[in-house]
NUZA-482114 format. One record per residue: residue number from 0; residue in one letter; z, y, x of N, C-alpha, C in turn. Coordinates in Angstrom, 2 decimals. Example, Ala and Ser with C-alpha at 12.3 -4.5 7.8 and 13.67 -1.06 7.14 Angstrom:
BEGIN
   nr  rest      n_Z      n_Y      n_X     ca_Z     ca_Y     ca_X      c_Z      c_Y      c_X
    0     A     7.80    -5.69    13.19     7.80    -4.50    12.30     7.80    -3.30    13.20
    1     S     7.08    -2.25    12.85     7.14    -1.06    13.67     7.87     0.03    12.90
end
This chain:
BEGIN
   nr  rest      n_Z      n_Y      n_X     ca_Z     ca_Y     ca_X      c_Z      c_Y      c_X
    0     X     0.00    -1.19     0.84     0.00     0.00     0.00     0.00     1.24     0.88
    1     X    -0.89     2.51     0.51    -0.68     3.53     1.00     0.18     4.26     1.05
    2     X     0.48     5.28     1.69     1.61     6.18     1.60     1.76     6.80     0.32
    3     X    -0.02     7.25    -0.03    -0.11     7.95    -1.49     0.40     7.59    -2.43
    4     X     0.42     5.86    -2.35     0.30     5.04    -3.65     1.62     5.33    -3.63
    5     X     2.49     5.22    -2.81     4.23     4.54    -3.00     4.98     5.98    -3.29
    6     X     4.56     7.00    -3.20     4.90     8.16    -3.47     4.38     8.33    -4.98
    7     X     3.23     7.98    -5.56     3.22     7.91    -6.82     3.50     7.29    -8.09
    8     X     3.78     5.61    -7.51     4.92     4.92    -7.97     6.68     5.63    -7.89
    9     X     6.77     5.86    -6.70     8.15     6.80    -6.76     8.27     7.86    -8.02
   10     X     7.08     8.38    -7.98     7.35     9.60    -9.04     7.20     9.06   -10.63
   11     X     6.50     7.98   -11.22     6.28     7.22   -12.02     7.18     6.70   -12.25
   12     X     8.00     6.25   -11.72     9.27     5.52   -12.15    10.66     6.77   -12.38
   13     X    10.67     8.19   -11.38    11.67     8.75   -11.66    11.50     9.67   -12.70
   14     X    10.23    10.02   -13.06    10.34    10.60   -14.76    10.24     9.49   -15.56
   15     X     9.84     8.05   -15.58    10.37     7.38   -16.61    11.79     7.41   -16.57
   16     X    12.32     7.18   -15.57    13.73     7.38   -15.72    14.40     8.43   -16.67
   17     X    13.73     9.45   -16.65    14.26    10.69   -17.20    13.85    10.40   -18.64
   18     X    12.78    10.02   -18.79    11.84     9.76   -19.98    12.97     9.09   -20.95
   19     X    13.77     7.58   -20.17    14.36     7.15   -20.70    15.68     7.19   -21.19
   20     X    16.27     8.06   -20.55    17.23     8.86   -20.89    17.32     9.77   -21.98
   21     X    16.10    10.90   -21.81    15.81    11.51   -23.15    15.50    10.44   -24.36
   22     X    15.34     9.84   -24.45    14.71     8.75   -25.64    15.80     8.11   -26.36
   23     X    16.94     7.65   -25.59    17.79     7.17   -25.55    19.02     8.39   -25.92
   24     X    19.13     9.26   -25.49    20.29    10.30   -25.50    19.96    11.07   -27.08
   25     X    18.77    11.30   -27.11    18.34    12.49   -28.16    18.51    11.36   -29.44
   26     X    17.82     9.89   -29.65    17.84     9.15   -30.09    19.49     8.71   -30.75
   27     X    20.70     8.83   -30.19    21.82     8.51   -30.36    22.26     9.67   -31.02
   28     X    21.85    11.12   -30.39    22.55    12.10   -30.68    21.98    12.48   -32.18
   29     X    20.76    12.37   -32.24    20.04    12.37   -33.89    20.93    11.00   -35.20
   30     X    20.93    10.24   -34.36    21.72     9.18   -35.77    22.85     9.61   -35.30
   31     X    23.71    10.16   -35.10    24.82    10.63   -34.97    25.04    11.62   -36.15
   32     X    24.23    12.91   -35.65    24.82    13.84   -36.50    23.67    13.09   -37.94
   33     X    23.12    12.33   -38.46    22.14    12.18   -39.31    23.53    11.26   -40.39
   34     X    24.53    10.35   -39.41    25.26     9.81   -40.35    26.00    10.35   -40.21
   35     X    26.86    11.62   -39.84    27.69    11.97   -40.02    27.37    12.97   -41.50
   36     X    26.36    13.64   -41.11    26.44    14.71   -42.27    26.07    13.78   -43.73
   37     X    25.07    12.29   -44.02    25.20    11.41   -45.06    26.56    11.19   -45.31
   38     X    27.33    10.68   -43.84    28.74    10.36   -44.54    29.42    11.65   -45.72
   39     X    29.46    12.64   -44.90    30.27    13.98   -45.42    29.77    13.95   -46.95
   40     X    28.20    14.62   -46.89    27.82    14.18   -48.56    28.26    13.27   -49.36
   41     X    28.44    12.12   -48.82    28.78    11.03   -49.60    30.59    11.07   -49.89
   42     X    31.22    11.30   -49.16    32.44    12.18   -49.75    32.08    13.26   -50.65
   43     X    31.93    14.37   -50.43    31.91    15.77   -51.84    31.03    14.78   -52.50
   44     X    30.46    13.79   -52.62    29.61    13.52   -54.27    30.82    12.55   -54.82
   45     X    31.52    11.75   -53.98    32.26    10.95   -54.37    33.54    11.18   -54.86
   46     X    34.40    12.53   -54.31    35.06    13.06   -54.90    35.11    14.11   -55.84
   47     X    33.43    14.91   -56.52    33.18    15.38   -58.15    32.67    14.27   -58.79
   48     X    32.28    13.01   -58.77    32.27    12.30   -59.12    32.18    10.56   -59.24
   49     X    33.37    10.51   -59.14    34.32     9.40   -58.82    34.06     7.80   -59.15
   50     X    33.23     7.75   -60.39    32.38     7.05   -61.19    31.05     6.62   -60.55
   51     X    30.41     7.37   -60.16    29.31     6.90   -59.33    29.64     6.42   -57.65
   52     X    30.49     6.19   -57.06    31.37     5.94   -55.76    30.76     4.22   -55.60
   53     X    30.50     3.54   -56.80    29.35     2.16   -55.85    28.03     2.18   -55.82
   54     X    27.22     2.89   -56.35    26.04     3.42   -56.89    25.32     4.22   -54.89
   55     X    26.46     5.03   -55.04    26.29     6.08   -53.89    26.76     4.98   -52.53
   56     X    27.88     4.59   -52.47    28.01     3.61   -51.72    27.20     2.68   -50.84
   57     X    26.45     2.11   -51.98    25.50     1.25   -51.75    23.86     1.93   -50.77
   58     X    23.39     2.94   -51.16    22.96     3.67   -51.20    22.61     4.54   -49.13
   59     X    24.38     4.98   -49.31    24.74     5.37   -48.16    24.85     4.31   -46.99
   60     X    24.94     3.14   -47.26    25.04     2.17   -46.61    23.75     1.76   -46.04
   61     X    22.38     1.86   -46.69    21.17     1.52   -46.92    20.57     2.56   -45.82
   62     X    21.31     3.77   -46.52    20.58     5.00   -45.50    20.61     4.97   -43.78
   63     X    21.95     4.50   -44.07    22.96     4.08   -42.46    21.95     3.03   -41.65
   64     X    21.75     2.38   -42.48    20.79     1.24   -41.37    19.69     1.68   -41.25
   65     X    19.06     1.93   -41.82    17.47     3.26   -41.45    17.96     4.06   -40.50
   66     X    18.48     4.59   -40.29    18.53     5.39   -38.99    19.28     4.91   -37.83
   67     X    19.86     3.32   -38.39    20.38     2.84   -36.69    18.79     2.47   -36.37
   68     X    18.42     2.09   -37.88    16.77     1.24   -37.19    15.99     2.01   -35.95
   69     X    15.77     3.27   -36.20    14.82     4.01   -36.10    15.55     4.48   -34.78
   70     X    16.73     4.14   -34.61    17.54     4.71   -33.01    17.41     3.74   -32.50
   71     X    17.21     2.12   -33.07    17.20     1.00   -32.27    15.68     0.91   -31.76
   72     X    14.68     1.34   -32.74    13.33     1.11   -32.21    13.05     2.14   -31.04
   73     X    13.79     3.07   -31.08    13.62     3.84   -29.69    14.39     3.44   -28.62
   74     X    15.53     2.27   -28.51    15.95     2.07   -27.71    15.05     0.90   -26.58
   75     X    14.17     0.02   -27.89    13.54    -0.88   -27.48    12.66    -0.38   -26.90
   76     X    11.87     0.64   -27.21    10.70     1.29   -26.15    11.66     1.56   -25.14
   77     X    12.09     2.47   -25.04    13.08     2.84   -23.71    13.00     1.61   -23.22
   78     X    13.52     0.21   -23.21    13.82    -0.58   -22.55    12.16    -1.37   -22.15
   79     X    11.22    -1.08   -23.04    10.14    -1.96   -23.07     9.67    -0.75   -21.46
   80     X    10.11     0.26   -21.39     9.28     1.26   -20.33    10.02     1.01   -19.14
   81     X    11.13     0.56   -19.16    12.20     0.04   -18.15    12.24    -0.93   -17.41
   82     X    11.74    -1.92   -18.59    11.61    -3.75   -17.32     9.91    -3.56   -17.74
   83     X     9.33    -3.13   -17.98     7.99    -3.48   -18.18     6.55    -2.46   -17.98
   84     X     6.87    -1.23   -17.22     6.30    -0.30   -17.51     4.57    -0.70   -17.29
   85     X     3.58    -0.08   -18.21     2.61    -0.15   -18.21     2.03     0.90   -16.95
   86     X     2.59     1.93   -16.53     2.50     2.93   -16.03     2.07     2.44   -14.64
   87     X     3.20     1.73   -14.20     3.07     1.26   -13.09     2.25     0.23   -12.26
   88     X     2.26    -0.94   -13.77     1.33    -1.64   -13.67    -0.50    -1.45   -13.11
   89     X    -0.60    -0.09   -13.58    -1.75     0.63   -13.95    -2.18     0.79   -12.50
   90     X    -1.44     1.70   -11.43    -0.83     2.14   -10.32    -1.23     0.71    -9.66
   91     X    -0.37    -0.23    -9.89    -0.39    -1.13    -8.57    -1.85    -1.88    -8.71
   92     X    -2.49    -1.64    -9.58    -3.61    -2.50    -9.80    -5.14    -1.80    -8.90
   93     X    -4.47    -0.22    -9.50    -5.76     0.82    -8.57    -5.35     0.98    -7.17
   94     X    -3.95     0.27    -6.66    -4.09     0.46    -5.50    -4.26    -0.99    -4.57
   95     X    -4.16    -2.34    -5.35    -4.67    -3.21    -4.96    -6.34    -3.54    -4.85
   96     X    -7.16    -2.44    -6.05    -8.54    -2.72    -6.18    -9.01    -1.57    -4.57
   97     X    -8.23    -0.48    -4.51    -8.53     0.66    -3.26    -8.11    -0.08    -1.66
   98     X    -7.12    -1.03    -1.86    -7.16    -1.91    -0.57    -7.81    -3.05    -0.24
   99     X    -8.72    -3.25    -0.96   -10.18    -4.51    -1.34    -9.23    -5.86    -1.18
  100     X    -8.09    -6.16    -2.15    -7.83    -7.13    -2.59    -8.46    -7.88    -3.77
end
């Protein structure tokens, strides 16, 4: 491998790094405040009306897993870019075809 190449793998891997961090951080911090403020609603509806409390329940519970989903499917890319990056792959291939392997 060239000097070029391993310097551009270096840099390929340390903004995925970053990449994956943001994905992962913003990802947690969004279902965070997303169930916190469902939870809160789901209190003030449940305490003006007390009667609908399994209706809403049910409901809030439903909502809750949609947005772990949608934090979990970003965790799995994050991880799919982590042990598997296409990026790199890409990289070692143009620099095995540039060293006439």
């Amino acid at each position: 491998m060239t000097v070029d190449l391993i310097a551009h793998l270096a840099q390929v891997q340390g903004l995925t790094a970053i990449a994956i961090g943001l994905i992962i951080g913003l990802g947690a911090l969004g279902a965070c405040i997303g169930i916190g403020v469902m939870g809160s609603k789901f209190l003030e509806a449940a305490a003006r009306q007390p009667e609908l409390m399994p209706l809403l329940q049910g409901r809030m519970f439903l909502l809750a897993g949609l947005i772990d989903a949608a934090f979990l499917i970003g965790v799995a890319l994050a991880m799919y870019f982590a042990v598997g990056n296409p990026l790199i792959t890409v990289l070692q291939t143009a620099g095995k075809a540039a060293a006439g392997h």
